[in-house]
Z-matrix of the N, CA and C atoms (Angstrom, degrees):
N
C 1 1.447
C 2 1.521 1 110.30
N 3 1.186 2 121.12 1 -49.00
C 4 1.509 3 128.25 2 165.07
C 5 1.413 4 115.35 3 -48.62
N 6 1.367 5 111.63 4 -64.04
C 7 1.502 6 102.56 5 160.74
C 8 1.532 7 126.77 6 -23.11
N 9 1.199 8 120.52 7 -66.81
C 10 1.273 9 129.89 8 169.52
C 11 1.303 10 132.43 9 -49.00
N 12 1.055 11 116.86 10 -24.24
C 13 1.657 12 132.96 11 -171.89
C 14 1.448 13 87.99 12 -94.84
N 15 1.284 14 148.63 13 -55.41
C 16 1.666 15 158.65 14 -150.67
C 17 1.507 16 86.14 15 -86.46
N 18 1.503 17 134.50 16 -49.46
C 19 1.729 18 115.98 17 -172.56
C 20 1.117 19 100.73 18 -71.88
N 21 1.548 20 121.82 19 -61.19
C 22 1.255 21 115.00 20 179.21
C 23 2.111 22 127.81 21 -22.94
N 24 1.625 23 79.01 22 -68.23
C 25 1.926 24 84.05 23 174.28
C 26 1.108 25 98.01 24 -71.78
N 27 1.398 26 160.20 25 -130.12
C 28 1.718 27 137.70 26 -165.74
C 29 1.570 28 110.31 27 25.89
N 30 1.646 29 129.90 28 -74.44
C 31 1.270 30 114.25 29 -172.32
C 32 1.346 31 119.37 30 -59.88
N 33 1.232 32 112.77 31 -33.26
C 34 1.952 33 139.54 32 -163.47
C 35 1.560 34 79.74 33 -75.89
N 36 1.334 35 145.86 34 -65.84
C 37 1.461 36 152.62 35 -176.42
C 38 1.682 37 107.58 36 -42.15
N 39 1.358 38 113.56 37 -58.96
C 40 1.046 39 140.25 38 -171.32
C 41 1.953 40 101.65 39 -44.85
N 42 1.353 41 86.55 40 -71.21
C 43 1.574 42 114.19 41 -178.47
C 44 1.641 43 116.58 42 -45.16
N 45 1.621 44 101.39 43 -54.37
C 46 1.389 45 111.82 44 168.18
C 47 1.471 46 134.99 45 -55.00
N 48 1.438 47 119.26 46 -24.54
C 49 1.383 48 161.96 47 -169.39
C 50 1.414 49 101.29 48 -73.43
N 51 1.097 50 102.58 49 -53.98
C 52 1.972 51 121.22 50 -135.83
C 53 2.064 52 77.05 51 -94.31
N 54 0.992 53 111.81 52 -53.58
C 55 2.081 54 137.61 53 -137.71
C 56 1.973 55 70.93 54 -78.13
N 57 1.556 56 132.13 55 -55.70
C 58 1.537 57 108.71 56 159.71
C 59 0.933 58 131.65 57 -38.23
N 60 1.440 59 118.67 58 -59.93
C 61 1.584 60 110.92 59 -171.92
C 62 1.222 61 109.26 60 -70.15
N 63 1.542 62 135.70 61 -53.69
C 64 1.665 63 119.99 62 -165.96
C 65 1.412 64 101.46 63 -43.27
N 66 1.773 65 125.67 64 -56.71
C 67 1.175 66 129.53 65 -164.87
C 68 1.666 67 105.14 66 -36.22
N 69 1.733 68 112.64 67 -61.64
C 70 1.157 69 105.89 68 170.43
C 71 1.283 70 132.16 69 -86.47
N 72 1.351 71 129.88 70 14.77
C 73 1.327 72 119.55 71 135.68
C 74 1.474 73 131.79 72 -86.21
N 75 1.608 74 130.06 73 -16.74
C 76 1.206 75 117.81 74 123.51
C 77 1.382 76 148.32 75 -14.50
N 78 1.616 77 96.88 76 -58.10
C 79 1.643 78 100.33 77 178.30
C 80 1.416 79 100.98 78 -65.41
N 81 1.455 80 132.75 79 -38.99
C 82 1.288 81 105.12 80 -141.05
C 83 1.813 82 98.62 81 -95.91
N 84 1.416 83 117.86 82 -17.21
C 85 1.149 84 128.70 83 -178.05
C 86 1.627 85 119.54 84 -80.60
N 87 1.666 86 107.97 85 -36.57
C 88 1.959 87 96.79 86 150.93
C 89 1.516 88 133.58 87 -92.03
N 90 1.210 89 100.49 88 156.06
C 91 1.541 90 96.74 89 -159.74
C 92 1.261 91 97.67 90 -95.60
N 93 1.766 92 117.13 91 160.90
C 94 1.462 93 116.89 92 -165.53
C 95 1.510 94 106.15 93 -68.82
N 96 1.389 95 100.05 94 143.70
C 97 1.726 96 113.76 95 178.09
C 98 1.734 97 85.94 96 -68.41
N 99 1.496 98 107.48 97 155.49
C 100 1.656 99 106.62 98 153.07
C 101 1.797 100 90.61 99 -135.06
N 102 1.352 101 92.81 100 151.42
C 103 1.413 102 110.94 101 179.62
C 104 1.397 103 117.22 102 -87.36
N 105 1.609 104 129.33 103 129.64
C 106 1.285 105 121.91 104 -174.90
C 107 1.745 106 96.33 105 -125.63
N 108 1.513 107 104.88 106 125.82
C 109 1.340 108 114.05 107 174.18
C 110 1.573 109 105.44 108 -56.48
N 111 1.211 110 115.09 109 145.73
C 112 1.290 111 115.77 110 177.62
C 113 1.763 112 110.70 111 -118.90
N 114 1.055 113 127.18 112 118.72
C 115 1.212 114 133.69 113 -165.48
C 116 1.497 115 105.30 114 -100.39
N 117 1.640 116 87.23 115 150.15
C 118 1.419 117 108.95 116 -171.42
C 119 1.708 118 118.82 117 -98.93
N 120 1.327 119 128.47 118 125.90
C 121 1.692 120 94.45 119 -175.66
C 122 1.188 121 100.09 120 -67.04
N 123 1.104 122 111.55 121 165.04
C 124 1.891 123 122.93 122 163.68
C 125 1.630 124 112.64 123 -53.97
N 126 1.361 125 113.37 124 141.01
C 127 1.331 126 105.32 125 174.10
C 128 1.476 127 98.81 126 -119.25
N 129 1.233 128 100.83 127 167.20
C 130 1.750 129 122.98 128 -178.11
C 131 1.256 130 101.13 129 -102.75
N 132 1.223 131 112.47 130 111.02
C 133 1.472 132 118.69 131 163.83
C 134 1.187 133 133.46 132 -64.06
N 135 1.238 134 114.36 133 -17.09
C 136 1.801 135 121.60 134 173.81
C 137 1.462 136 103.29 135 -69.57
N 138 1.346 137 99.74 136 -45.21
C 139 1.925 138 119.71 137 -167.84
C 140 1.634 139 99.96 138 -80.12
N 141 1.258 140 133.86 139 -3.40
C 142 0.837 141 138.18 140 142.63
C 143 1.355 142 140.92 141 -71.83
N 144 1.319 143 127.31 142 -56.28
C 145 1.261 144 151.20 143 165.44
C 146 1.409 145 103.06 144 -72.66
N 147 1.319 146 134.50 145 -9.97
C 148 1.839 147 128.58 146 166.77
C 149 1.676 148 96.58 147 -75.81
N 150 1.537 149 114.08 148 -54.24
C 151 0.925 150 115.05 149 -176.70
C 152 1.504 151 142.10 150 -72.10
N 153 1.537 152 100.26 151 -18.65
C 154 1.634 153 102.81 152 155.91
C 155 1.558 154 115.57 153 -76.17
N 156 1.300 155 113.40 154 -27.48
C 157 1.343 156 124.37 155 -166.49
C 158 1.973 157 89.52 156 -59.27
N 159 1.087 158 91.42 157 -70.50
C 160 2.239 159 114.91 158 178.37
C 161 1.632 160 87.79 159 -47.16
N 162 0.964 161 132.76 160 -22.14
C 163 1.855 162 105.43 161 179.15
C 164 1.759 163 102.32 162 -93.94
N 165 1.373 164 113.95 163 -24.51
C 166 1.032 165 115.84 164 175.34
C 167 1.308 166 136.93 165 -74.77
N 168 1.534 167 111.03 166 -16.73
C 169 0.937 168 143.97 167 155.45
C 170 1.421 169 139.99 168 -56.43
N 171 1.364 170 82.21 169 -46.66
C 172 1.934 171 109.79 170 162.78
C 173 1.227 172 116.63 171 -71.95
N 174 0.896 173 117.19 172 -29.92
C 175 1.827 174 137.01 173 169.91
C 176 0.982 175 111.94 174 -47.61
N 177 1.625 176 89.35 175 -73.66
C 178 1.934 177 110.35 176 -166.11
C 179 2.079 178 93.56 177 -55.61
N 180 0.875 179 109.35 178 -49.87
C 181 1.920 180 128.39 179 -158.62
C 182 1.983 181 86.18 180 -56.92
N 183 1.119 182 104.62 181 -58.10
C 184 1.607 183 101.35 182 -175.01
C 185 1.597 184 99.63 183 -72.03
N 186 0.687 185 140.84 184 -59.76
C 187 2.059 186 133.64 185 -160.01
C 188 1.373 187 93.05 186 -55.60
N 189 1.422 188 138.18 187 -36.40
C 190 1.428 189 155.33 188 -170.50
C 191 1.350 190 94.20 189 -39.95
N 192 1.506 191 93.06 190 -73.79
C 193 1.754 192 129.19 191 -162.62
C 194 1.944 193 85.24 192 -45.06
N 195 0.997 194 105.90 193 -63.38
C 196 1.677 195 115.56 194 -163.54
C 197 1.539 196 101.26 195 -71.97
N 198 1.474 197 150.74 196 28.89
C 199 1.363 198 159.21 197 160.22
C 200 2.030 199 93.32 198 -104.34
N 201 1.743 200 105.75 199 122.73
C 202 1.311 201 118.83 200 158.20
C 203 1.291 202 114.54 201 -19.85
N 204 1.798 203 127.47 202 128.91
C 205 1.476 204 95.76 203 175.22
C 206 2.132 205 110.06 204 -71.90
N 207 1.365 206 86.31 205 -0.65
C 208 2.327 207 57.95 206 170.28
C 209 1.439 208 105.71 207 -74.67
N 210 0.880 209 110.56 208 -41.73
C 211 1.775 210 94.04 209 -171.27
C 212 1.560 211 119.96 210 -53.19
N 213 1.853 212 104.12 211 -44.57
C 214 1.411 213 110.78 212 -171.37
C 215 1.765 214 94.37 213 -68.76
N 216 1.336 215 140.97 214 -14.49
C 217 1.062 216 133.99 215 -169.93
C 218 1.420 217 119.88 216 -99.22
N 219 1.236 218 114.58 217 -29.69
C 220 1.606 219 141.74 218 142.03
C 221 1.274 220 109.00 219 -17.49
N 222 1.838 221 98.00 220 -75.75
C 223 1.433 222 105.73 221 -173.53
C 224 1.449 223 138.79 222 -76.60
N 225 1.307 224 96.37 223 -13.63
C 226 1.308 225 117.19 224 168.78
C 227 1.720 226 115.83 225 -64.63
N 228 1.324 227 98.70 226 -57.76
C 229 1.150 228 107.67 227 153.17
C 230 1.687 229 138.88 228 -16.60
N 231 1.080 230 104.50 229 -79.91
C 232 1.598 231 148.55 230 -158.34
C 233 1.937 232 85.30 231 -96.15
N 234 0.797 233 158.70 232 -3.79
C 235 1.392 234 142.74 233 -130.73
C 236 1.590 235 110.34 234 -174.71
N 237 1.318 236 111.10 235 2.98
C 238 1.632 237 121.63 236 -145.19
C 239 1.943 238 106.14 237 -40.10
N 240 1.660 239 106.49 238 -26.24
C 241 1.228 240 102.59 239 -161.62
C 242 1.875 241 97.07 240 -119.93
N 243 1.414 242 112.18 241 32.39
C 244 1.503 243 93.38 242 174.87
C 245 1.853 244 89.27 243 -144.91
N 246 1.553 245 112.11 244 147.83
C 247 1.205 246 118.09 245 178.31
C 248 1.580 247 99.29 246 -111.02
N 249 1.411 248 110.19 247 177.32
C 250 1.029 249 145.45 248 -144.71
C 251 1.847 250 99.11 249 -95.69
N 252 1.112 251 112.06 250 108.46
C 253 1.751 252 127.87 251 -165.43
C 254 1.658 253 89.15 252 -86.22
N 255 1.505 254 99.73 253 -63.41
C 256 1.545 255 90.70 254 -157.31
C 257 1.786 256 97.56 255 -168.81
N 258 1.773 257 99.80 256 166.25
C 259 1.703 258 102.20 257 -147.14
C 260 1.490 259 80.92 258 -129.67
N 261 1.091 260 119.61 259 147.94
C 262 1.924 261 129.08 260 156.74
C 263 1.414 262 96.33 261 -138.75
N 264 1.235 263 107.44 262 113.01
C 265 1.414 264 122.90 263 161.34
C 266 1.513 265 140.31 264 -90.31
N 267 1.584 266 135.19 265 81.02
C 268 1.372 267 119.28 266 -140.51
C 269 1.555 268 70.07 267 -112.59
N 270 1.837 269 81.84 268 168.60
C 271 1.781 270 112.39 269 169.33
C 272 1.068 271 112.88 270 -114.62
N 273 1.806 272 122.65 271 76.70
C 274 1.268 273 112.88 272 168.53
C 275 1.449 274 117.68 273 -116.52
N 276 1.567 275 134.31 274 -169.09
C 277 1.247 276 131.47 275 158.94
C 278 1.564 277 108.60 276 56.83
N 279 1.395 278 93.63 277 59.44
C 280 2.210 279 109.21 278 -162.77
C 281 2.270 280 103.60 279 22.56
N 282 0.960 281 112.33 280 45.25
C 283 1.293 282 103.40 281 163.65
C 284 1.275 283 114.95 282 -169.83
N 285 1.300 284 124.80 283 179.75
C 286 1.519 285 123.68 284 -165.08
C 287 1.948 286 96.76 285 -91.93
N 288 1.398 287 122.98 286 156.25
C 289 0.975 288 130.06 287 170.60
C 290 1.466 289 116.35 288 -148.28
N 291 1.389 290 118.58 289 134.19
C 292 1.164 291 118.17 290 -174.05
C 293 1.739 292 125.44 291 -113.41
N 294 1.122 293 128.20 292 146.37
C 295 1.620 294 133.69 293 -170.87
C 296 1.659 295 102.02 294 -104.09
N 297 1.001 296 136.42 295 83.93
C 298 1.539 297 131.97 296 -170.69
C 299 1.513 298 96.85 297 -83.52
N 300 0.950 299 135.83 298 129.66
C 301 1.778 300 145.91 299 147.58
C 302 1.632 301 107.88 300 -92.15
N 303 1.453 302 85.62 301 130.83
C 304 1.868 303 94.68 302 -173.39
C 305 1.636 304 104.39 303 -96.71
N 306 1.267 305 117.13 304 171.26
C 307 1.608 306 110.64 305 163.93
C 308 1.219 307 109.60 306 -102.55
N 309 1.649 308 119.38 307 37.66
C 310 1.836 309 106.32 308 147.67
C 311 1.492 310 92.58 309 -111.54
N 312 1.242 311 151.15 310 40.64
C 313 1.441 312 152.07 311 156.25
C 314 1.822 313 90.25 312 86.79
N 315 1.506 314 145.36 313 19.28
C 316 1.282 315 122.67 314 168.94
C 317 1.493 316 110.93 315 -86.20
N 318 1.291 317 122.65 316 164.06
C 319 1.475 318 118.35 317 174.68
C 320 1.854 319 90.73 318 -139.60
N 321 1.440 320 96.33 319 150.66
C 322 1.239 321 110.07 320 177.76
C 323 1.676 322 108.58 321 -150.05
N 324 1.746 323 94.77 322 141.16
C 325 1.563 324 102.16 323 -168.01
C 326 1.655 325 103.78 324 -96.88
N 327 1.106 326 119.13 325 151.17
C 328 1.714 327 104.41 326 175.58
C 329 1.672 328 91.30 327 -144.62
N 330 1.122 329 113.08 328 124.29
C 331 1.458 330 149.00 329 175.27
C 332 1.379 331 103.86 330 -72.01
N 333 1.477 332 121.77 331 119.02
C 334 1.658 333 148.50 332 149.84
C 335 1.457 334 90.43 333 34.12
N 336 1.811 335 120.89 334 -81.31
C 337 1.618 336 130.30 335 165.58
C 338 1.083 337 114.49 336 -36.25
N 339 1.407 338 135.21 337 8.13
C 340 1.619 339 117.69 338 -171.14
C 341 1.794 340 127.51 339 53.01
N 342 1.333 341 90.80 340 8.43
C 343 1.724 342 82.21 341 171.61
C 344 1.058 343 109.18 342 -113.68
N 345 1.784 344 115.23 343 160.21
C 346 1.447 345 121.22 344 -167.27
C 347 1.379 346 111.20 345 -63.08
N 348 0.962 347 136.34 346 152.83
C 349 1.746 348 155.20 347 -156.42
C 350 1.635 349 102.66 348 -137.87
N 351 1.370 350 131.07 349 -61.34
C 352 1.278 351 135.11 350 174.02
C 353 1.454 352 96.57 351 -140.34
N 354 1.994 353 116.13 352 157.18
C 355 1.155 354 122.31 353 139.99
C 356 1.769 355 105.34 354 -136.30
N 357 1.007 356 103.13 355 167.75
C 358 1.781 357 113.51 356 -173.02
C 359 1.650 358 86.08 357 -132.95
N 360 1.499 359 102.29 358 148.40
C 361 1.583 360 106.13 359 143.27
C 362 1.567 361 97.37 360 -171.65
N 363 1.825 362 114.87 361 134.60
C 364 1.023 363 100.21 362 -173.36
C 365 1.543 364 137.48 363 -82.07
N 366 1.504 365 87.79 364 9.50
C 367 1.932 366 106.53 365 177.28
C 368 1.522 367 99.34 366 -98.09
N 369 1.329 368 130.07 367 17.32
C 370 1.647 369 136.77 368 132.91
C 371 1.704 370 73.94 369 121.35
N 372 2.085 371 107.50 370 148.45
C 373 0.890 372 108.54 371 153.28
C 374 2.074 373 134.07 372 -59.60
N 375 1.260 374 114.63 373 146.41
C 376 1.525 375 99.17 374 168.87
C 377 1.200 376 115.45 375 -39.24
N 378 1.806 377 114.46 376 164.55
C 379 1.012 378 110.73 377 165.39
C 380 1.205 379 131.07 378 -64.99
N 381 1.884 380 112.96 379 -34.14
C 382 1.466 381 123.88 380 -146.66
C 383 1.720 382 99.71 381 -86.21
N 384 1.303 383 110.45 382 -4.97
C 385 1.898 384 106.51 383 163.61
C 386 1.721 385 98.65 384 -93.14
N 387 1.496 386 144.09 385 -0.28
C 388 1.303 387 109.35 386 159.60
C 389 1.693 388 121.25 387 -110.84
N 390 1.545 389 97.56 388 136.04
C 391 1.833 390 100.85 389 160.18
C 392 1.474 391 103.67 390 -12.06
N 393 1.298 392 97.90 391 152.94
C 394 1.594 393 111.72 392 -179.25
C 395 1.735 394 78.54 393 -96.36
N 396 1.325 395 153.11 394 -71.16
C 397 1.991 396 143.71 395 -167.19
C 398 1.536 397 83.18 396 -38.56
N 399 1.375 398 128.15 397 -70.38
C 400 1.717 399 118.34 398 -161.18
C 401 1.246 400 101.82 399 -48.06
N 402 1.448 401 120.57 400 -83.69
C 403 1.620 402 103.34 401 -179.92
C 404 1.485 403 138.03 402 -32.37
N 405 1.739 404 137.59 403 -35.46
C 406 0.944 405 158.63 404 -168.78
C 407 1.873 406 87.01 405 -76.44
N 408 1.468 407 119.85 406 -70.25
C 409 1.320 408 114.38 407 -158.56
C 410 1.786 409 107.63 408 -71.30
N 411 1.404 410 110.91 409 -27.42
C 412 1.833 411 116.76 410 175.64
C 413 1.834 412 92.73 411 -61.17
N 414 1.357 413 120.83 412 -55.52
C 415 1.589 414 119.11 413 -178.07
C 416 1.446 415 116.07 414 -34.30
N 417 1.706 416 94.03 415 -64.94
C 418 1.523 417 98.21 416 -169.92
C 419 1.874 418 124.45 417 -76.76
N 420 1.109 419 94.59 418 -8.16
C 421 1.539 420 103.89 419 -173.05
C 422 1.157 421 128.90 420 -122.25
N 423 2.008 422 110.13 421 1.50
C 424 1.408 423 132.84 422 -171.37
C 425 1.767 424 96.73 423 -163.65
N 426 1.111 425 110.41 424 53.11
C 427 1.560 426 109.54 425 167.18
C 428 1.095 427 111.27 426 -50.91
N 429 1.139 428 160.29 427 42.04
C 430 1.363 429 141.78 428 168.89
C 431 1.237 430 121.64 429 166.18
N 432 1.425 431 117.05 430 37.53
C 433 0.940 432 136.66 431 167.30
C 434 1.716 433 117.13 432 -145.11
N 435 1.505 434 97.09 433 144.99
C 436 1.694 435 80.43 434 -155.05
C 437 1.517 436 97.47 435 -100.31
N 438 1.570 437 107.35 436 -172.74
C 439 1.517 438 105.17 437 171.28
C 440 1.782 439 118.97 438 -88.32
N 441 1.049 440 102.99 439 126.58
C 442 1.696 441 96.91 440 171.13
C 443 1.387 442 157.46 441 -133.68
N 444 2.153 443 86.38 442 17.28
C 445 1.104 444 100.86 443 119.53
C 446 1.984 445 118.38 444 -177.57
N 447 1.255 446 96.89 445 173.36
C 448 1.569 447 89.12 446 -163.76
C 449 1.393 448 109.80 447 -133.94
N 450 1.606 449 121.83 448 149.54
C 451 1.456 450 110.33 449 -150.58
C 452 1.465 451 78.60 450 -153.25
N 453 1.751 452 113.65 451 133.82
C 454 1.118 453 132.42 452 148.10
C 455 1.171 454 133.56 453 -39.92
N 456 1.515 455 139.61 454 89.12
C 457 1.696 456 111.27 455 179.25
C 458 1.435 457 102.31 456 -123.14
N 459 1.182 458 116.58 457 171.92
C 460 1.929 459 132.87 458 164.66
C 461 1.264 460 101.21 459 -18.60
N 462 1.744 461 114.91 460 -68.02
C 463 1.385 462 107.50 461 -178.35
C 464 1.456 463 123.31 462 -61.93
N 465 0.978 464 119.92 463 -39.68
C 466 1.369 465 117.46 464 -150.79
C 467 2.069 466 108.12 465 167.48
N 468 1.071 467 106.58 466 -139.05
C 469 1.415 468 105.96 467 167.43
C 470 1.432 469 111.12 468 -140.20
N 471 1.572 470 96.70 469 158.68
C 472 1.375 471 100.91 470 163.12
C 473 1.313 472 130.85 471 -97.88
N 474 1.345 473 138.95 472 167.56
C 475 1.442 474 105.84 473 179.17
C 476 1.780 475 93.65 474 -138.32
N 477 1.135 476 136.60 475 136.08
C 478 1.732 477 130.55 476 151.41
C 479 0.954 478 101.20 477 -86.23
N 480 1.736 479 125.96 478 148.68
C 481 1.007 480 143.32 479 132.70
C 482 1.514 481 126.82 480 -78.99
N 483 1.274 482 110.45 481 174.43
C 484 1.442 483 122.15 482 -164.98
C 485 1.420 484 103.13 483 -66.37
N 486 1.331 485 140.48 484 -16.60
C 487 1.267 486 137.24 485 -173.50
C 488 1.619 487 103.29 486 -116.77
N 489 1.427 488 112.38 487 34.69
C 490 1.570 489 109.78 488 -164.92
C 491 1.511 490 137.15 489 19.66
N 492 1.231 491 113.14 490 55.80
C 493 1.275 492 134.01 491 141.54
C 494 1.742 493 133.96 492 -79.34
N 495 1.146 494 117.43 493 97.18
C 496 1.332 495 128.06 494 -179.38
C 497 1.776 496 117.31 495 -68.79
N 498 1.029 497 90.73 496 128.51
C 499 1.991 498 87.38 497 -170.08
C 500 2.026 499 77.08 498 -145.10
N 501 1.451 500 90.13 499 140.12
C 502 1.626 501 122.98 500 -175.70
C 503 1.657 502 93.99 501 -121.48
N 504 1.821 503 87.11 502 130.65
C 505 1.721 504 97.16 503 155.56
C 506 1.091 505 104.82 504 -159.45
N 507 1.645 506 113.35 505 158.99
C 508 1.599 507 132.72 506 177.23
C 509 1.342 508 125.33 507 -57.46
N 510 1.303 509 119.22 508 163.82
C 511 1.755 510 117.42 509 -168.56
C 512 1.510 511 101.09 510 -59.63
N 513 0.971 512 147.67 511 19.42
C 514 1.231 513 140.98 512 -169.44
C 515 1.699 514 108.18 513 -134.51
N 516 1.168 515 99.45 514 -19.51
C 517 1.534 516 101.80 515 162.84
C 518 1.701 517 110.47 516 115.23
N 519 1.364 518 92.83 517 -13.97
C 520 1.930 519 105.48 518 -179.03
C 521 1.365 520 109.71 519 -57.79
N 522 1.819 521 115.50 520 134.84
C 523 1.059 522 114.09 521 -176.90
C 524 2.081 523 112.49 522 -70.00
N 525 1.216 524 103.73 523 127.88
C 526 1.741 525 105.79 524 170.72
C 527 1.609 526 114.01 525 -84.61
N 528 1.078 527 121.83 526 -44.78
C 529 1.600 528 121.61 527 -167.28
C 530 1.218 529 97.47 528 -179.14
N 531 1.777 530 123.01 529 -166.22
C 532 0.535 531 177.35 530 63.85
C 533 2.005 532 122.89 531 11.60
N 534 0.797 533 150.92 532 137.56
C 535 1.694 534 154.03 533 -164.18
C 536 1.498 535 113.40 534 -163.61
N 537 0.913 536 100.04 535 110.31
C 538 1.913 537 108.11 536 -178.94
C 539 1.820 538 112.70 537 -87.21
């Protein structure tokens, strides 16, 4: 057992010994690094920001290409003066579904079928996605506040308003409640 404890410290000695000198024969055998700033040219920020803008562009222009043409025709439609910001494409509900973001801030969901599912926008959804009962009862009972946003469900839809209040009604447009 002694044996062992004495090689051990001997090698550990050994090691410690040796791990000085390379250090200082290292030092004395490389020569000092010197540091050289490395300069940047100047960039142009306009010529910068044109050009992320143009890659972004290319982006948006290809994901386009890859949206069903009903939707891209939909929106064209429905949208005449806002293009296409940005695409999320999930695979749920056995089919593909897409999240389109417009560049007037609306977003619209389109379900496996390509038809809209939800849109939001906070300068109020269009009219021509609400029930004519939803619109009539938001008029008379929320003059002045618009809708912002409205979502397809089993029952019926939901709708937020601009002051986030949730009010539910049936496919027919009848008010259901209220939803917190």
């Amino acid at each position: 057992m002694n044996l062992k404890v004495l090689s051990i410290g001997v090698v550990l000695f050994t090691l410690w010994s040796c791990s000085g000198n390379n250090d200082a024969q290292q030092q004395a055998a490389m020569p000092p690094v010197q540091e050289q700033q490395m300069q940047t040219p100047p960039v142009d920020t306009a010529q910068a920001q044109a050009a992320n803008q143009a890659q972004a562009q290319a982006a948006t222009a290809a994901n386009a290409q890859s949206l069903p043409a009903p939707i891209t025709d939909f929106i064209k439609k429905q949208f005449p003066n806002a293009t296409i910001a940005g695409i999320e494409a999930d695979h749920e509900h056995g089919g593909l579904e897409y999240d389109v973001y417009l560049s007037d801030g609306t977003q619209i969901d389109f379900d496996a079928n390509n038809q809209w599912e939800k849109v939001e926008s906070m300068k109020g959804v269009p009219a021509f996605f609400i029930p004519q009962g939803i619109s009539s009862y938001v008029k008379s009972n929320y003059q002045n506040l618009a809708i912002t946003k409205i979502n397809k469900e089993l029952h019926g839809f939901d709708v937020e308003l601009a002051n986030g209040m949730e009010l539910t009604f049936d496919r027919s447009g009848r008010f259901l409640g209220m939803d917190d």
